[in-house]
C-alpha positions in Angstrom: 0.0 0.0 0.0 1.3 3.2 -1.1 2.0 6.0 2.0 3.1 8.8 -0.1 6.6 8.6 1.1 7.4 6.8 -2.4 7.8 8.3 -5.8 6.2 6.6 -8.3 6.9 7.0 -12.2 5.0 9.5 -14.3 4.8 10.8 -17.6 4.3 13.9 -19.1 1.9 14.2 -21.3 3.0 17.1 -23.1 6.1 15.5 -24.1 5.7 12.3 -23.2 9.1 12.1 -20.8 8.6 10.5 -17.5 10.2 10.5 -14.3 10.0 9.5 -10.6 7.8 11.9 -8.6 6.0 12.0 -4.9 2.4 11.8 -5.3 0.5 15.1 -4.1 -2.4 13.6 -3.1 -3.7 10.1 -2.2 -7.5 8.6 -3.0 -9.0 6.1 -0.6 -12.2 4.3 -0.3 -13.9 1.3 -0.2 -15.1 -0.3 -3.2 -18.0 -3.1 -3.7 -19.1 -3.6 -7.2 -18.1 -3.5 -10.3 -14.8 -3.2 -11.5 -13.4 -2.5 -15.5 -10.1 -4.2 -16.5 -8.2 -3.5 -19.5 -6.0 -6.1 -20.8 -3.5 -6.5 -23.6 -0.1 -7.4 -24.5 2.2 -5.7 -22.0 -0.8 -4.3 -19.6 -3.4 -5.7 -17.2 -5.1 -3.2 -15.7 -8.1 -3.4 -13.1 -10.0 0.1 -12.1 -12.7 1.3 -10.4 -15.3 3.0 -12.9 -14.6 6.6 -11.8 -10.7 6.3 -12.4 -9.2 8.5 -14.8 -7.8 7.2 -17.9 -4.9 8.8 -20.6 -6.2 7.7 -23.9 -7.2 8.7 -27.4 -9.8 7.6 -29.8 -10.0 6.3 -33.5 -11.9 8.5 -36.1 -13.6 6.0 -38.3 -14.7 8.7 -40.6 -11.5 10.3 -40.5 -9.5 7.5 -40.0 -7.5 9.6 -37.6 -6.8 9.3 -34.0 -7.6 12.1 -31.5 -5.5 13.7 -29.4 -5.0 12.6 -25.7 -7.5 12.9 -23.2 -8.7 12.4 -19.9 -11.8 10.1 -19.4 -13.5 7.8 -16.6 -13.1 4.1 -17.4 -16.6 3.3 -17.0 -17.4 5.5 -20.0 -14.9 4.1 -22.7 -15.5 1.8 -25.5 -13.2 -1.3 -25.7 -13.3 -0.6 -29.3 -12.1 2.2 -30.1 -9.8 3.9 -28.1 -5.8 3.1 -27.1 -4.2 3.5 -23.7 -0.9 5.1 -23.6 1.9 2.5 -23.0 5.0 4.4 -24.5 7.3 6.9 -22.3 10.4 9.1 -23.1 13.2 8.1 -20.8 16.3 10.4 -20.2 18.6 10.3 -17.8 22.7 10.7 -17.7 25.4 8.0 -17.4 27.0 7.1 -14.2 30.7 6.8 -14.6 31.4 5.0 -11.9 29.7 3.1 -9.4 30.6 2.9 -5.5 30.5 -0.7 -3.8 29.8 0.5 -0.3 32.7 -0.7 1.8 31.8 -4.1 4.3 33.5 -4.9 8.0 34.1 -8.5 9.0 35.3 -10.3 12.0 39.1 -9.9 10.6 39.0 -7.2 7.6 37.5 -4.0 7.0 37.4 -3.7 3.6 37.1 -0.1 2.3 34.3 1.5 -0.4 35.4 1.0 -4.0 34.4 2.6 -7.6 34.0 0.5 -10.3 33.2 1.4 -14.5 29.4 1.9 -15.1 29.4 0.3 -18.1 31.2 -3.0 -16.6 29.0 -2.4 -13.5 25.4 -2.7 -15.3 26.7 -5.7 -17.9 28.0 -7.9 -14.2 24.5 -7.0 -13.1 22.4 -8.3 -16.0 24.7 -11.3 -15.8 24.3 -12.0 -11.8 20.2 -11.2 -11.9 19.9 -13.8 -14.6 22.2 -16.7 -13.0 24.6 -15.4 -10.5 24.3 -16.3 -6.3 26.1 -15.4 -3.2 27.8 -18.0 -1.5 27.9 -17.9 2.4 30.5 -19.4 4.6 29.1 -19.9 7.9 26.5 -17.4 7.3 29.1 -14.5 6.2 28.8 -13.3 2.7 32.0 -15.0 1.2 31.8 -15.4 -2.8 30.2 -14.5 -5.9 29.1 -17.5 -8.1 28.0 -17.2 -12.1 27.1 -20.2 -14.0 26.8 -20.6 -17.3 27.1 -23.7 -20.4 28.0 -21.1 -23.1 32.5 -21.4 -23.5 31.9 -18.0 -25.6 29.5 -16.5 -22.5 31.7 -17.4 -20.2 34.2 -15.9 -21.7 32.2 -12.4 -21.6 31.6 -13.2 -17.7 35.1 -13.1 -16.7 36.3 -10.4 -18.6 33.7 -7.9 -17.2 33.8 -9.6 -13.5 38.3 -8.8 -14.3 37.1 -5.3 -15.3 35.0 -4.6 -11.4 38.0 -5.8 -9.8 37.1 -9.4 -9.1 39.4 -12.3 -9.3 38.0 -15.4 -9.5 38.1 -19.0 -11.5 35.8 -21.0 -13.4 35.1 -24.3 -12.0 34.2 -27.1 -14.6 33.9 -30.1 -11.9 30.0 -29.6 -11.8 27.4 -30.3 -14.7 27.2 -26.3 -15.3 30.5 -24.6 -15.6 31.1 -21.7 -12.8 32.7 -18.8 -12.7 33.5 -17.9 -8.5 35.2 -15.2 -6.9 35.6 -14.3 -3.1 34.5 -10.6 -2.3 33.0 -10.1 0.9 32.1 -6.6 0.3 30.3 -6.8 -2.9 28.5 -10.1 -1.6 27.1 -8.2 0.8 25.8 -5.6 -1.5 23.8 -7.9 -3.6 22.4 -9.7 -0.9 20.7 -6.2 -0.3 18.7 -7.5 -3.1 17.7 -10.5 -2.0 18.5 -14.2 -2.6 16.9 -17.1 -4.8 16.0 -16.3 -8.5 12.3 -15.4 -7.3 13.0 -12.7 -4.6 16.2 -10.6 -6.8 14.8 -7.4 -7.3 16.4 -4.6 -9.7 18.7 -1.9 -7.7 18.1 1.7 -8.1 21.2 2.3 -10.0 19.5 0.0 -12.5 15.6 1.4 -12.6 17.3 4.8 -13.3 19.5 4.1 -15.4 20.1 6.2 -19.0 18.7 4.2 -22.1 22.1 3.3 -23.3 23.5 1.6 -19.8 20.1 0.2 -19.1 20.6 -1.5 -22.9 23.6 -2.9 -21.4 22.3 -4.4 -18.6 19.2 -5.9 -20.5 21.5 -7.3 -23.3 23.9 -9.2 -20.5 20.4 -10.4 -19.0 18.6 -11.6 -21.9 22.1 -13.4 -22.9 21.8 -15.2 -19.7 20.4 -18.8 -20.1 19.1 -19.2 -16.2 21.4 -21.9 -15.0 
């Protein structure tokens, strides 16, 4: 449930660029009837009859659209109107990244600034099949697996390029890449463990267009085991 402490993404619709803003105002009520859900390829939506819509609406006669409006979903057609799906994303580069620095038993082990670039390509390859390996419940080593020589390949050399130093291990069924770095282990646990509960990092959601390509290109790549 929202509070109104988050921003939430919005476009707008004079230009059509979105960005993350607080909500200035919140709607609650209680709802019992009847409820209109629009559904298509890349949206499910489920509304009350009263909430606002962004659409437009095909001209038969002039076979034209209109412009964008504002209307109640209760009083559109299914037939002839579109929802707009389509946003204009800017944001800059990062240069760098900072891996916040982590304190052990024995070590402390200091903050360090890795490549962008390299930093968004490891993510998209550790969201689609990387873990965290813990040693008596410490965060101990990063672990990559992957079947593809060539892939692997690309692994290493951008894991080399954020200052890990690791091996691939070919002794189990799926070859995999390890290296030991408390510091960043503990980073990505931030965003949780097991394929089902990873969840994208900020540096990631707001990412420019051209490093979140990166990322998405390492993660697509990535075959899941």
């Amino acid at each position: 449930d929202l509070t109104g402490g988050e921003r939430l993404l919005t476009k707008d619709q004079r230009n059509g660029e979105a960005s993350y803003v607080y909500p200035t105002k919140l709607f609650r009520s209680f709802r019992s009837g009847e409820m209109i859900q629009y559904k298509c390829r890349g949206a499910n939506i489920l509304v009350t009859p009263n909430h606002k819509m962004f659409h437009r609406v095909w001209d038969g006669q002039n076979s034209a659209w209109s412009d964008w409006r504002w209307s109640e979903a209760g009083k559109l057609n299914k037939c002839n109107h579109q929802m707009s799906r389509d946003i204009n994303w800017r944001a800059p580069d990062i240069d760098e990244f900072e891996i916040p620095g982590f304190q052990s038993a024995r070590k402390n082990r200091l903050p360090r600034r890795v490549d962008g670039d390299a930093w968004m390509e490891f993510l998209g390859w550790w969201m689609a099949e990387g873990h965290v390996v813990l040693a008596r419940g410490i965060p101990a080593a990063v672990g990559i697996t992957q079947k593809s020589a060539s892939t692997m390949a690309k692994i290493v050399g951008v894991c080399e390029r954020i200052g890990l130093h690791g091996k691939v291990s070919k002794s189990a069924s799926t070859p995999q890449y390890c290296a030991t770095d408390a510091a960043l282990c503990a980073w990505l646990l931030t965003l949780g463990r097991g394929s089902l509960n990873k969840r994208l990092p900020d540096c990631v959601r707001m990412a420019s267009p051209r490093q979140a390509k990166i990322f998405l290109d390492a993660f697509i790549e990535g075959d899941g085991w």
